[in-house]
N, C-alpha and C positions, 0 to 999 in steps of 0.2 A: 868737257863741260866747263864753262866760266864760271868761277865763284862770282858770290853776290857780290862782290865787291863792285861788279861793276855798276851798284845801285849808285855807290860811291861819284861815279861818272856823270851821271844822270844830279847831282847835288852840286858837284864841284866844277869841275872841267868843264860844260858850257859856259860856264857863267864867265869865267878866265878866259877862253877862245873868244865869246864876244867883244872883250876888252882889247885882247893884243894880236887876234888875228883878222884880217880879212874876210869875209863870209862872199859867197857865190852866189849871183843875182839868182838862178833855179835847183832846185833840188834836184840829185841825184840820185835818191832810194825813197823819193817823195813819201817823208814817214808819216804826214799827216794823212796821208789817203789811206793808211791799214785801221784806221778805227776810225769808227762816226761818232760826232758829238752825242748822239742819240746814246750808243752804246755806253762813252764816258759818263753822263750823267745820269743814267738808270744807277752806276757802280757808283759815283759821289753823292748822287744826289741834290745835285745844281748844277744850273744852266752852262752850260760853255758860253763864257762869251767871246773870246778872241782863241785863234788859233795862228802859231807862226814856223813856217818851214824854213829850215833855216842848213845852210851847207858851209862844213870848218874844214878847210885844207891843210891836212898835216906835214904839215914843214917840217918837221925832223924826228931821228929815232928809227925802230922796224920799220911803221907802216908810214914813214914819208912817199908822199906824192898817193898817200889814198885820201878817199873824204869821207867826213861822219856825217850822215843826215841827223839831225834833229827838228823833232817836232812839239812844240811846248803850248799846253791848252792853259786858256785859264780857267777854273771850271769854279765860280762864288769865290769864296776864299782861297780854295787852295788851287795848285796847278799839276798838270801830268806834265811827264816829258817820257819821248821815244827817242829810243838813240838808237844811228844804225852805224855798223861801219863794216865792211868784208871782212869774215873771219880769216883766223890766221892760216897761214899757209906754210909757214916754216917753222920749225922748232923756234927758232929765235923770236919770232912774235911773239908766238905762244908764251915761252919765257917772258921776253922782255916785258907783255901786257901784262903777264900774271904776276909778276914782282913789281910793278905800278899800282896793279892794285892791291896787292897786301900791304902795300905801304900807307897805301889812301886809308884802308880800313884801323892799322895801326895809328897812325894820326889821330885820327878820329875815337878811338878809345884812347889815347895817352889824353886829351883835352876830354876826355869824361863820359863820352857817349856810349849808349846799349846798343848793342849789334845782335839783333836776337836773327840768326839764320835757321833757315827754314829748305827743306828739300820735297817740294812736292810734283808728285809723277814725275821723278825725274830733272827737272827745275830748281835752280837755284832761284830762292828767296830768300826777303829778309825784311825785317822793321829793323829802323834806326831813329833810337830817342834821342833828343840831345841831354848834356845833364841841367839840373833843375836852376843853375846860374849863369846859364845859354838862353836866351830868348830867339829861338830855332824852332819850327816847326816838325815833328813828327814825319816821318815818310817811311813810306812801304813801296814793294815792287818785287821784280821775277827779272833773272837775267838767262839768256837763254843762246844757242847756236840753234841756226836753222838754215836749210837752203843755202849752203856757204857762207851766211852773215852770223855775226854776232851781234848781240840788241840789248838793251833793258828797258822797260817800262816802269815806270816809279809815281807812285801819288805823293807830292806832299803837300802839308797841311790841311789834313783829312785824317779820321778816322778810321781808315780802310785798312783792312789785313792784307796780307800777303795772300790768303785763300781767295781773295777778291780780287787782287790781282792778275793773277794766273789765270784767269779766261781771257781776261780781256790780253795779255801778251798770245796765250793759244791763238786768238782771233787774227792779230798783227802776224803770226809765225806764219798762220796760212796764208795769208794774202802779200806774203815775200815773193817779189821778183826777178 
């Protein structure tokens, strides 16, 4: 199982790959198709208004030469993101991913932030606050292995638990292909 860290992923690491990587004209785990705006906005509570599928090629490290699908809603104020990428297959992913992300999550409490983790049915979650002289929005989410991928789903800038999370990632696990 993946610790939440990889909520971490879903906060930091696309936003860095759009800037200094290339992205792939079609998705490859097309992660916008595993939830419906319908679905998202019963759980936030306003409208989706854009959705963007988006594909990062890992140029170096274990998983060089695999791709992360991500799929980023805007949903009112705040946004989802899905992120997908083939789970690991060697000890050394495993490793080298799970020591990426205990470092993102350390970051992130040395600069001040709550990492309140959560383990439901199985499922890593987590809420992460910023501290109160960050102007950063709140985010929740569920990180999970399914069907050989590994994924997270994360709201931020919403009020949503991690309890409210975890169906709708449930939802995304099933409709992995």
């Amino acid at each position: 199982m993946m610790r939440i860290s990889l909520l971490v992923l879903a906060l930091i690491l696309p936003m860095a790959w759009s800037t200094s990587l290339p992205a792939q004209a079609a998705s490859k785990y097309k992660a916008c198709s595993l939830l419906t705006a319908a679905e998202l906005e019963a759980v936030v509570r306003a409208k989706v208004t854009s959705s963007d599928d988006t594909d990062v090629p890992v140029t170096e490290g274990p998983y060089k030469g695999e791709t992360v699908s991500v799929c980023t809603w805007i949903i009112g104020s705040a946004y989802a993101q899905l992120i997908i990428i083939r789970g690991p297959r060697t000890p050394e992913q495993r490793a080298a991913g799970m020591a990426m992300l205990r470092e993102a999550d350390e970051t992130l409490k040395k600069q001040g932030w709550t990492i309140e983790d959560v383990n439901i049915g199985g499922t890593a979650c987590a809420t992460y606050r910023p501290p109160a002289n960050v102007s950063a929005p709140t985010g929740a989410g569920c990180a999970m292995e399914s069907k050989g991928f590994a994924f997270s789903l994360t709201i931020v800038g919403s009020s949503v638990t991690p309890r409210q999370v975890k169906p709708l990632a449930d939802k995304a696990a099933a409709r992995l292909r």
